[in-house]
C-alpha positions, 0 to 999 in steps of 0.5 A: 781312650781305655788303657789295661794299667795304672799310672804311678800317680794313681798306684801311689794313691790308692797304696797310700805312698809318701816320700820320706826325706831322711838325713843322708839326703835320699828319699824312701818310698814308703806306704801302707798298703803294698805296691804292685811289685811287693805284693806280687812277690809276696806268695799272696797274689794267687789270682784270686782273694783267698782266705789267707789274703783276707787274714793278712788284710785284716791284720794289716789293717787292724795294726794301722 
């Protein structure tokens, strides 16, 4: 069986998403690298790596 897509579970993992509880008893979705509809709308997802994306990674990365 081949499926095109990723299940939210493997989405959740490989963007490091967790759930936080906060005092007003809701949950924010939270995680350290983009979910597919942020980086989708971010002006970075051109079809291919560019160097642009390359800086953003590199910055991202180092402040984590």
């Amino acid at each position: 069986y081949y499926d095109d897509g990723l299940s939210e579970e493997e989405i959740d993992f490989m963007c490091g998403t967790y759930y936080v509880h906060q005092a007003q008893g809701t949950n924010v979705v939270v995680s350290w690298w983009p979910r597919p509809h942020a980086w989708n709308a971010s002006g970075l997802n051109i079809g291919f790596w560019s160097a642009r994306c390359e800086d953003w990674f590199q910055t991202h990365l180092d402040n984590i």
